[in-house]
N, C-alpha and C positions, 0 to 999 in steps of 0.2 A: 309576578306581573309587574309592569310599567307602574312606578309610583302618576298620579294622575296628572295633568298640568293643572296649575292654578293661576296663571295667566293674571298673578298677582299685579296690579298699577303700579309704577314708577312711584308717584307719590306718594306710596303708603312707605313704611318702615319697614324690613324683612321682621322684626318683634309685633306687629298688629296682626291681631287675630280679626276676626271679619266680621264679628259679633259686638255689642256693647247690650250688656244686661242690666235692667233697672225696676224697682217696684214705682218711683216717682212718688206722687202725692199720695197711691191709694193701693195699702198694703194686702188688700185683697186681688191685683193685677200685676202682670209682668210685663213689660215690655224689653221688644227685642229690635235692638236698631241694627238692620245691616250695611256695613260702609256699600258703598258705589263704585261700580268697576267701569266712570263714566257713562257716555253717549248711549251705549251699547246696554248698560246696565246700571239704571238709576238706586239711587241706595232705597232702602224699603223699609217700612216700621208695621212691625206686630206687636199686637198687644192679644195677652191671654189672661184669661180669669180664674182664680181657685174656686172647682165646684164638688159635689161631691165628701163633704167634710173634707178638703184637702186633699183628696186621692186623684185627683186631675185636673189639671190647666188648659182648660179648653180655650180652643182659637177665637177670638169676639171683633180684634178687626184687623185688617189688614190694608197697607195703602203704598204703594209707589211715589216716591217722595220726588219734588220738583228738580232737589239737586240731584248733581251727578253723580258727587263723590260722598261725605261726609257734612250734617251742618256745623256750626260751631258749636253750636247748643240748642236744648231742645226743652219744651216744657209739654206736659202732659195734662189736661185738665177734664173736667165732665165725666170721671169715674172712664176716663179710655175713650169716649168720643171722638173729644178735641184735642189735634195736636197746633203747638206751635214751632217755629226752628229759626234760629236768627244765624243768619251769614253774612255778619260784614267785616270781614276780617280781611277785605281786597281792596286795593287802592286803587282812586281816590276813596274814601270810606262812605258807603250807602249807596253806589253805583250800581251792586250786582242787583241784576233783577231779583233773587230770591235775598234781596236785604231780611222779609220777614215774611213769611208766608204761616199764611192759617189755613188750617184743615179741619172739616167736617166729617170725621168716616164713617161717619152712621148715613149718610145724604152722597157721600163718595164726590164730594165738591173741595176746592182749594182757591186763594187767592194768594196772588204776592206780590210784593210791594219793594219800590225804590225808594229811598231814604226823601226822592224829589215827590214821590206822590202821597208825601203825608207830614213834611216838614214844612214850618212856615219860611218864607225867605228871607227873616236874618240868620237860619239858620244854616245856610247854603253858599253863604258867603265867603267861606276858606274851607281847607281840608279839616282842619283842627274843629271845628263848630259843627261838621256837619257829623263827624264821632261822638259827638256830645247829646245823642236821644237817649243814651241809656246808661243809667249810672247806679251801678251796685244790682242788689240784688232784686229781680220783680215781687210783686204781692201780686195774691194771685185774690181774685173773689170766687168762691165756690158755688154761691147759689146764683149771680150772673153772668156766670162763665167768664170773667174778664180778667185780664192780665193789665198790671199796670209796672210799664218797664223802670219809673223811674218815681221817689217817693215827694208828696205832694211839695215838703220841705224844700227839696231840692229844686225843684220847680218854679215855687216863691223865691225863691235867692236867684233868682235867673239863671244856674247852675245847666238850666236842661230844659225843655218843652214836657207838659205833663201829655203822656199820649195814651187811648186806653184803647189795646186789641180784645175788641169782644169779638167771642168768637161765634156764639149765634148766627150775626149778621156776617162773619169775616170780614172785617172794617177793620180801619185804623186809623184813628182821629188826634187829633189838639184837641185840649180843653182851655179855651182864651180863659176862662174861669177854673181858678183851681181851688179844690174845696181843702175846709178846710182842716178833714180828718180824713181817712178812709172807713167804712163801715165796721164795725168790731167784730165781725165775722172774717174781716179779708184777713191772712196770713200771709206771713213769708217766705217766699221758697226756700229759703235757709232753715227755716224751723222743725220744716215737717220730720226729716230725719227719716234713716231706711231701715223700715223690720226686719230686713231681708239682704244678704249679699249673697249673689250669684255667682255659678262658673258653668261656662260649657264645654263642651267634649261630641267629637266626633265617633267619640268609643275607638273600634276597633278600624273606619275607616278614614279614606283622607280628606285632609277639608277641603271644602266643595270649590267646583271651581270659580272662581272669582266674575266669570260671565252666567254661569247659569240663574234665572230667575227663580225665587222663591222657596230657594236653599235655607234650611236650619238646622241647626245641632243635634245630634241624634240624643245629647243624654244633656238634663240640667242638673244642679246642685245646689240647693238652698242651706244656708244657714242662718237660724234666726240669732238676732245681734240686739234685737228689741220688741218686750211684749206689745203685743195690739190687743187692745179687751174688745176689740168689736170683729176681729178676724182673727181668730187663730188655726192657722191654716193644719198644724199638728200640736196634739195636746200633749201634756205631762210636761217629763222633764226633755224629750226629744226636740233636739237643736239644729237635726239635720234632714235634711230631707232628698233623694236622688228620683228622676223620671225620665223615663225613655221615651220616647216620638214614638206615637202609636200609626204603623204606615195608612191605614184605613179612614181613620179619621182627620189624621195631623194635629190631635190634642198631644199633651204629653200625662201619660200614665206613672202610677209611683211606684217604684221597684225596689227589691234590696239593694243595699247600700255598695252590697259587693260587685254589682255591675259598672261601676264608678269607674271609670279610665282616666289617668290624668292625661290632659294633653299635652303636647311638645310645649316648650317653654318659648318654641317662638311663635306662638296663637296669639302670647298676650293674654292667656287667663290667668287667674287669680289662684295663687299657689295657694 
């Protein structure tokens, strides 16, 4: 038979697979970002939870993302509720409309934001200052869902405006007042560190086509790289884990290991 089209975008790399897998903040969840094959097909993020002592990853939300293609970056918060995705990687910097958009997918609501609808106006005054909302890495607060892009320090030095997206309300504000610690709960997205590195696989057929919606990997691959004492998704000394897309449900089930297909080397997954 006809290998399928993939009607793969100009803009991607022929080495990107169409998948990016991550557990993010909360080693109990998976998230699956698929790129964007444009207008036609905006990129889409799932998220799935370990249920079952670890024998299935059931689907918990799913959402159609503002952009068309890929964000630049993304943050996960609220145990998979709340996502965030920053794209300003387009000149002049902070013009694209989805500069920062927050998502609700429990509520199935979204807002997004121009770098003009939440920056004060010295900071709009050249190209160079108006890059300057976000520097290093965010803290994230977990009991009031807030991100905060840039640290208080940085702020007080005039370095950067302190901005906080909470995503409760999906806002995104200045604080003229910047305090003077953050709360000893809030962490750093650099800290948390991943339990889990993924790989997917089409198995035995080809990857999906780049316009259909709501396409995912027929097989995943866990291996754990770090204990979690509050989820351990499989016990003992076992490091790996394989699951097949259950067609009925659209959860993914755990299977022997020998179902495992590697994919082509130009998917872009992880040898």
């Amino acid at each position: 038979s006809e290998p399928m089209k993939t009607d793969r975008p100009e803009r991607y790399a022929s080495s990107w697979g169409q998948f990016a897998l991550d557990t993010y903040t909360d080693p109990r969840q998976l998230s699956i970002l698929r790129l964007g094959a444009g207008a036609a097909r905006p990129a889409e993020y799932h998220v799935f939870e370990w249920v079952d002592e670890g024998r299935r990853l059931r689907a918990l939300h799913h959402a159609t993302l503002r952009t068309e293609w890929v964000p630049w970056s993304w943050r996960a918060v609220g145990s998979g509720r709340y996502l965030v995705t920053f794209d300003d990687r387009f000149e002049p910097q902070g013009t694209s409309a989805n500069t920062v958009v927050l998502y609700d997918l429990v509520r199935d609501r979204s807002e997004r934001f121009r770098a003009d609808d939440f920056l004060p106006a010295p900071w709009l005054v050249s190209p160079s200052r108006r890059g300057e909302w976000q520097i290093g890495p965010s803290d994230v607060d977990p009991l009031l869902h807030r991100i905060y892009p840039s640290s208080p320090d940085a702020a007080r030095d005039g370095t950067c405006p302190f901005l906080v997206l909470d995503l409760p309300s999906l806002s995104v504000r200045v604080l003229e007042q910047v305090p003077a610690r953050l709360p000893e709960r809030v962490y750093s997205e650099t800290e948390d560190g991943h339990a889990f590195e993924w790989e997917f696989s089409m198995g035995d057929a080809s990857e999906p086509n780049w316009l259909l919606p709501a396409a995912l990997p027929t097989l995943l691959k866990a291996r754990r790289v770090r204990d979690v004492d509050d989820a351990r998704p499989f016990g003992g000394n076992e490091v790996e884990a394989v699951f097949r897309r259950e067609a009925e449900t659209g959860d993914y089930v755990r299977c022997d290991a020998s179902e495992w297909k590697r994919p082509p080397d130009s998917w872009g997954a992880a040898k």
